[in-house]
C-alpha positions as CSV (number, residue, x, y, z in Angstrom):
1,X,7.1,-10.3,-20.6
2,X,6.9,-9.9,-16.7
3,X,5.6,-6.6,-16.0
4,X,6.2,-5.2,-12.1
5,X,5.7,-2.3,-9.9
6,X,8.6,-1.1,-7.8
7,X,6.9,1.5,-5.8
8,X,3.2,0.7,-5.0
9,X,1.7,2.0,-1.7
10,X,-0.7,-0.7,-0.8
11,X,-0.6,-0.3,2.4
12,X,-0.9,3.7,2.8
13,X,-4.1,2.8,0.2
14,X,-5.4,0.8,2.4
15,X,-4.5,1.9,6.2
16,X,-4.6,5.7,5.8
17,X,-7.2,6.4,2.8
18,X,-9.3,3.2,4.0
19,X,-9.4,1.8,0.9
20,X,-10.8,-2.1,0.6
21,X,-7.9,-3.0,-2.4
22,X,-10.2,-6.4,-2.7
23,X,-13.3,-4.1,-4.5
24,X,-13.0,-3.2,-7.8
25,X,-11.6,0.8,-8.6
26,X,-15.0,2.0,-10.0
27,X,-16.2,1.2,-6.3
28,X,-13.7,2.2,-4.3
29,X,-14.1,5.8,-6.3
30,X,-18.1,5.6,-5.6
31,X,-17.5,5.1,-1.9
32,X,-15.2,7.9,-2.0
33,X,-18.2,10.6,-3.9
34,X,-18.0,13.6,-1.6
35,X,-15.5,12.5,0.7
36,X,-13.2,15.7,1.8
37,X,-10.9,14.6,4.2
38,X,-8.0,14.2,1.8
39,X,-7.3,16.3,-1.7
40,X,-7.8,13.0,-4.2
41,X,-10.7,11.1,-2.6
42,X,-12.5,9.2,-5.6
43,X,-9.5,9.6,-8.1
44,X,-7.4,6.3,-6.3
45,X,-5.5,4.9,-8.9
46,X,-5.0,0.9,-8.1
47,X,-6.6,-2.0,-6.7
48,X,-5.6,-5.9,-6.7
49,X,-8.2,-6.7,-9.8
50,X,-6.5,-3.9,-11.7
51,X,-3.2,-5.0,-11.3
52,X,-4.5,-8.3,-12.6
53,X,-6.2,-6.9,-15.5
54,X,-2.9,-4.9,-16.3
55,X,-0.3,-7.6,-16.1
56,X,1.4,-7.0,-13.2
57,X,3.5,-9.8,-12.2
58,X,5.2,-8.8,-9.2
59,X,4.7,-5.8,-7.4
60,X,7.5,-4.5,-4.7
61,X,5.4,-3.3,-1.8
62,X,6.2,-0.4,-0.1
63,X,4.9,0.3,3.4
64,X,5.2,4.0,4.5
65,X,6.1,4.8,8.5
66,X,8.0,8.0,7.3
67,X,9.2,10.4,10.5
68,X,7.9,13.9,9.9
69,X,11.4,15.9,9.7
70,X,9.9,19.1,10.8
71,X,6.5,20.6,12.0
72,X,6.2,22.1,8.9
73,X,6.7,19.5,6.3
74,X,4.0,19.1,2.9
75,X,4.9,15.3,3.7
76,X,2.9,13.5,6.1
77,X,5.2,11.6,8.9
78,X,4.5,10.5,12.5
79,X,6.2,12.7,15.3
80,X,8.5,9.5,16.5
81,X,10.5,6.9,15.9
82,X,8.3,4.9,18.1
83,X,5.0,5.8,16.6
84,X,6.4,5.0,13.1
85,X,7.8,1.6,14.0
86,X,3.9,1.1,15.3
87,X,2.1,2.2,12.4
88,X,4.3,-0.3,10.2
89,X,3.4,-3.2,12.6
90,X,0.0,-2.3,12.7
91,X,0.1,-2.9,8.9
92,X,1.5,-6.3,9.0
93,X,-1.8,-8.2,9.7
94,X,-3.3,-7.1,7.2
95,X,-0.8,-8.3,4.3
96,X,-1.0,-11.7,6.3
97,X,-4.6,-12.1,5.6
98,X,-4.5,-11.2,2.3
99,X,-1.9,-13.9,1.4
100,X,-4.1,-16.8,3.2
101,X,-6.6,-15.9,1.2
102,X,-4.6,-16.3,-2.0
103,X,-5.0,-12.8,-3.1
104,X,-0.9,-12.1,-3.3
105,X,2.4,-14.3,-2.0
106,X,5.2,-13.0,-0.7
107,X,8.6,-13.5,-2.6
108,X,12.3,-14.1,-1.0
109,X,15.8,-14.1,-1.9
110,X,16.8,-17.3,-2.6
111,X,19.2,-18.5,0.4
112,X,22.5,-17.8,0.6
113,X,21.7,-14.7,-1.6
114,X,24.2,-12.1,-1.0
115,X,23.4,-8.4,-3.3
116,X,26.4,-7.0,-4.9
């Protein structure tokens, strides 16, 4: 049975709660003790060795460089379309190293794949 994930927010985890994915998730809550900043510091719920543990197969990605539709929105978003195209770039380096050192590949389509 291949198990996936079809909406995983590695790189918000990562980028915008600084959260190393690479530790395990009984050390990324311990760094977290007493942290403030955000509402669920030391309740994060994934990390790559979890994922492992839990079967997960393939795991679709998402990154978030929402805009923020109004001033007054519960959802976070940048103020631009500009500063959102820069926050998803700024994430892409990041995924790079990870899959040089072997820690998660990157599927395609097959070519010539056309979705119906």
């Amino acid at each position: 049975m291949l198990i996936f994930d079809a909406h995983l927010d590695l790189a918000m985890n990562a980028l915008e709660w600084n959260r190393d994915l690479t530790r395990s998730i009984d050390e990324i809550r311990q760094r977290e003790n007493g942290m403030t900043d955000k509402p669920d510091r030391g309740k994060g719920t994934v990390c790559l060795s979890e994922m492992r543990r839990g079967g997960i197969g393939l795991c679709v990605a998402t990154q978030i460089a929402r805009i923020e539709h109004n001033a007054y929105s519960p959802i976070f978003g940048w103020r631009s379309q500009e500063q959102a195209w820069r926050r998803h770039k700024d994430s892409l380096p990041g995924t790079a190293r990870w899959r040089k050192r072997g820690r998660w590949r990157r599927s395609r389509m097959p070519k010539g794949w056309r979705g119906t």
